[in-house]
N, C-alpha and C positions, 0 to 999 in steps of 0.2 A: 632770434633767440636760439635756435636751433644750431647757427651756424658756429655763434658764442660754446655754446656746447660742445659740438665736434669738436674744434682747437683746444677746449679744455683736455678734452677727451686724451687726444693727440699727444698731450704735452704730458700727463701721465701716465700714458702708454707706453713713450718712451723712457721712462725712467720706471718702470715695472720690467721694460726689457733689461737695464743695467742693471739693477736689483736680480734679475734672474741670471744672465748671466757670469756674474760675482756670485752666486751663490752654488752654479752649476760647476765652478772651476774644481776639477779634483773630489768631486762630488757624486755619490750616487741619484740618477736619476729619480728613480723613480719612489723614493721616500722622501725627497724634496716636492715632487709632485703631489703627493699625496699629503704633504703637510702644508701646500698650497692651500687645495680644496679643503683641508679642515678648517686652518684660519678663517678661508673668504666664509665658510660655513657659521664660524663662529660672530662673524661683522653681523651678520642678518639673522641669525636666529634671535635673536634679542624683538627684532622690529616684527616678526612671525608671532611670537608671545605676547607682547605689548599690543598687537592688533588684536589679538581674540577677542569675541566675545562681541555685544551691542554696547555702542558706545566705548567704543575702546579708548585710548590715549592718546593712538595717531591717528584716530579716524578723522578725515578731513585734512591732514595733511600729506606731500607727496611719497614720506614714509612710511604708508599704511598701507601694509600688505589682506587685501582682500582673499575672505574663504573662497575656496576652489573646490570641485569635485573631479573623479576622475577625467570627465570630457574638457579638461584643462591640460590636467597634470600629465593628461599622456603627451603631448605637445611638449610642453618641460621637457621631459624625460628626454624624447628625441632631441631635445637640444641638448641636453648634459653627455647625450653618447656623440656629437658631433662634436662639441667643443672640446670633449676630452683626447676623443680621436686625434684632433690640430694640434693639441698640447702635448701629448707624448712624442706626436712626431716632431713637433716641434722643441719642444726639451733636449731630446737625445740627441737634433743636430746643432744648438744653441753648445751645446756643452763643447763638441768635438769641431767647431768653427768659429773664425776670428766675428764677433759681431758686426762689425765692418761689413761683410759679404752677406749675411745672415739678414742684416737691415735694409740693405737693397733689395734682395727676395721677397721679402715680405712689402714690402712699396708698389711691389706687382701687380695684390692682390685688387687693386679698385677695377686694373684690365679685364683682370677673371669674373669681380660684380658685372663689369657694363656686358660682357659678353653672355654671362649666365642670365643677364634681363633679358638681354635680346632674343635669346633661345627660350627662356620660360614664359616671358612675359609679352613676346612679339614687338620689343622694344628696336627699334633702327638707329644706328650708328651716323652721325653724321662726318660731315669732312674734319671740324677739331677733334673728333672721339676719335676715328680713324689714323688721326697722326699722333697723338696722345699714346693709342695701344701700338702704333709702330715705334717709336721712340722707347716703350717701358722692354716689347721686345729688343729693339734692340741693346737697350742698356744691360738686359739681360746677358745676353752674348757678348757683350765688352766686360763687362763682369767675369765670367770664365775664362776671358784672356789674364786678367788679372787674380784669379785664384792660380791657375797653372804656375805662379810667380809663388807661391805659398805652398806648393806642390799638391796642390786641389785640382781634381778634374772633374770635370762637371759632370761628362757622360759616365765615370765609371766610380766616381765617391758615394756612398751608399749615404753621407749626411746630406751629402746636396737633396740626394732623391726622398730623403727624411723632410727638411726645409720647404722642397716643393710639395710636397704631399699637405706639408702641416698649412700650406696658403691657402692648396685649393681646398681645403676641406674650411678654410677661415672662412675663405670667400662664402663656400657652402652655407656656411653659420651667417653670414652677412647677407643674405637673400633670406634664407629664415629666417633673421631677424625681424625682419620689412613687414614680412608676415605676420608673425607675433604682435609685433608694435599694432597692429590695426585691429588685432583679437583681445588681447590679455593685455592688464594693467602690468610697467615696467618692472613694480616691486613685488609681484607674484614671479614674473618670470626670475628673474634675477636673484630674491631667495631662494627660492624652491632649485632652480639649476643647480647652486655653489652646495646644497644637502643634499642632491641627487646622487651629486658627485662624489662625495665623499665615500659613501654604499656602492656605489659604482668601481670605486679604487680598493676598497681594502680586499675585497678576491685577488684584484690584478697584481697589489703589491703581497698576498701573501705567498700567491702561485705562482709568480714572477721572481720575485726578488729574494723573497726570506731566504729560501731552501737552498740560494747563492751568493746570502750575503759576506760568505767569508771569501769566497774565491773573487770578488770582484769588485771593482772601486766601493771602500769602505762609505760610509756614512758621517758625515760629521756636520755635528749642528751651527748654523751662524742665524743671526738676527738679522742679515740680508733677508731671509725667507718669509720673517714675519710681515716684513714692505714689501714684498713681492704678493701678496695676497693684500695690504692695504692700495697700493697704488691701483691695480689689477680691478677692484672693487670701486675705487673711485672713480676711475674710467669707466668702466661699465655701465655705472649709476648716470654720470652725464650721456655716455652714449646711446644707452634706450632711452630718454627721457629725452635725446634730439630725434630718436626715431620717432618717439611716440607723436611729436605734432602732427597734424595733418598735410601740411604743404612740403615735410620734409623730403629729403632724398637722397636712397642709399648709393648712390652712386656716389655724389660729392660727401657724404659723411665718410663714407671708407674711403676716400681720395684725401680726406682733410684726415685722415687717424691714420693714414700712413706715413703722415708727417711725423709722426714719431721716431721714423728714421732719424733726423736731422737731431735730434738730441742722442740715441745710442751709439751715431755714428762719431759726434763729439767725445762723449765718455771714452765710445771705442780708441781714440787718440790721446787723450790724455790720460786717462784713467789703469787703461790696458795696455797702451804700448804697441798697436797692433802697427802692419806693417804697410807698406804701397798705398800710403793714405792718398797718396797724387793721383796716380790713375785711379781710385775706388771714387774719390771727389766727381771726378769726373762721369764713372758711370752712375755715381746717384746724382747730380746733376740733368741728367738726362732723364733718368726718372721724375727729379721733381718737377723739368719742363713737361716733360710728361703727361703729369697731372695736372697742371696750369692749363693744358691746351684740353684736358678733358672737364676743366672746370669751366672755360670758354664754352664750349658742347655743351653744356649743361646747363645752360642760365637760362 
C-alpha cells in the first residue's frame, strides 16, 4: 500500500512542479511563495476545525487531525523552517532555470536520503546502492555539460547553487520526515506545517519583498498558484500516510517521488519549449537507472 502511495505521491509532485514553474515565469518569487503556504493553509484548516472537540466529525477517520500540545508542535515547527528553507531556495532557482535541468537535480535527492541514513542512522551501502549514487553522480556531471549549451554553469551560477541547496535541505526534510512518521499522526503534522508557514512567511515577504516591490520583477496573479498548493497538498497527504506504515522506507519513497521528474521533464518539452531535450534525456535516464539499481539495494 505504501508503495501505491509513493507513485501517487510522484505523479502529483510532478505536476505541482509545472504548476510552479508556469507560475514562477515573469513572476515575483516570493508573493507566489507565500500565497502557496496560504492556500495549502487554507486546504487543512477546515479538517483542524472539524476535528475539535470529543467526538468530532473526523474522528475515526484518516482526516482527523489530533490535539497537540507544545511537546509536538515544536517538532512541526522545525519542520515548517526546513521545508520553507528548500522552497525559497528552491523557488528562486525554478524561476531563473529551464525545468529540464531543475528536475534532474532534484532526482538526486534519494542519494542524499541513502547517504544521510547511513551517517545518522549507521545504515550500510551495499554494491546496488553504490552504483545507484555513482550513476546519480554521475548524471550529475553530464548534466552541467549540457547546461553550458544553455550558457549555465554549474560551478559559477548562483541558481544552480540555489537548486542544490533546495535538495539537500529536501533530503534534510525527508530523514525528518521518517522520524515524525513514527512520532506524530500525518494529519497533525501536515496541517499544522502548511499554518506555520504562513506566520513564518509574512515577516520574510514583508522585510524582503514589500519595500522592493517596485524596483523588481512585478507580481502578477494566475490560478497556476491556486494548483500549485492543491497538487503540493495532495502529494504530501499520500506521502506521510506511505511513511506513516511501519514496514515503510524512506529511502525507496524519495527514490519513487523523484519520479516526478519524468513528468516535469515531459511538460518541460512540450509545454515550455525548452531546449537540448537529447542530451538532458539522457542525463535523466541515468538518473532514473539510478534509482532502479538503488531500489534493487533496497528490497
Amino acid at each position: 500500500m505504501w508503495l501505491l502511495l509513493a507513485f501517487l505521491s510522484a505523479t502529483l509532485l510532478g505536476f505541482y512542479d509545472v504548476f510552479k514553474k508556469y507560475s514562477l515565469r515573469d513572476n515575483a518569487v516570493l508573493p507566489v511563495l507565500f500565497l502557496n503556504t496560504l492556500f495549502s493553509s487554507f486546504i487543512f484548516i477546515p479538517f483542524i476545525l472539524l476535528s475539535a472537540g470529543e467526538g468530532s466529525v473526523l474522528e475515526r477517520t484518516i482526516f482527523h487531525v489530533p490535539a497537540a500540545g507544545w511537546e509536538e508542535h515544536k517538532y512541526i515547527l522545525l519542520k515548517s523552517f526546513i521545508v520553507l528553507s528548500s522552497w525559497i531556495c528552491g523557488y528562486f532557482g525554478m524561476k531563473h532555470l529551464p525545468i529540464t535541468i531543475v528536475g534532474p537535480i532534484n532526482a538526486t535527492r534519494p542519494v542524499m536520503v541513502l547517504v544521510g541514513a547511513m551517517l545518522l542512522f549507521g545504515e550500510r551501502l551495499n554494491l546496488y546502492q553504490w552504483t545507484g549514487v555513482v550513476l546519480a553522480v554521475a548524471s550529475f556531471f553530464l548534466l552541467s555539460r549540457s547546461g553550458k549549451k544553455e550558457g549555465i554553469d554549474f560551478r559559477r551560477d548562483k541558481w544552480i547553487f540555489f537548486i542544490v541547496l533546495a535538495a539537500v535541505m529536501g533530503a534534510a526534510s525527508g530523514l525528518y520526515d521518517k522520524y515524525l512518521m513514527k512520532q506524530l499522526n500525518p494529519m497533525l503534522v501536515q496541517s499544522w506545517y502548511n499554518v506555520y508557514q504562513v506566520f513564518i512567511m509574512c515577516p520574510i515577504l514583508l522585510v524582503l519583498w514589500w519595500p522592493r516591490r517596485r524596483t523588481t520583477t512585478p507580481f502578477r496573479w494566475s490560478w497556476a498558484i491556486v494548483f500549485i498548493s492543491i497538487f503540493l497538498s495532495a502529494a504530501d497527504f499520500a506521502y506521510f500516510y506511505a511513511l506513516s506504515h511501519d514496514d515503510s522506507m524512506i529511502s525507496i519513497v524519495s527514490m519513487i517521488r523523484r519520479g516526478s521528474v519524468i513528468v516535469s521533464f515531459l511538460f518541460g518539452a512540450l509545454l515550455f519549449r525548452e531546449k537540448n531535450l537529447k542530451s538532458k534525456a539522457v542525463d535523466l535516464a541515468l538518473v532514473l537507472i539510478g534509482m532502479i539499481f538503488l531500489y534493487l539495494g533496497t528490497k
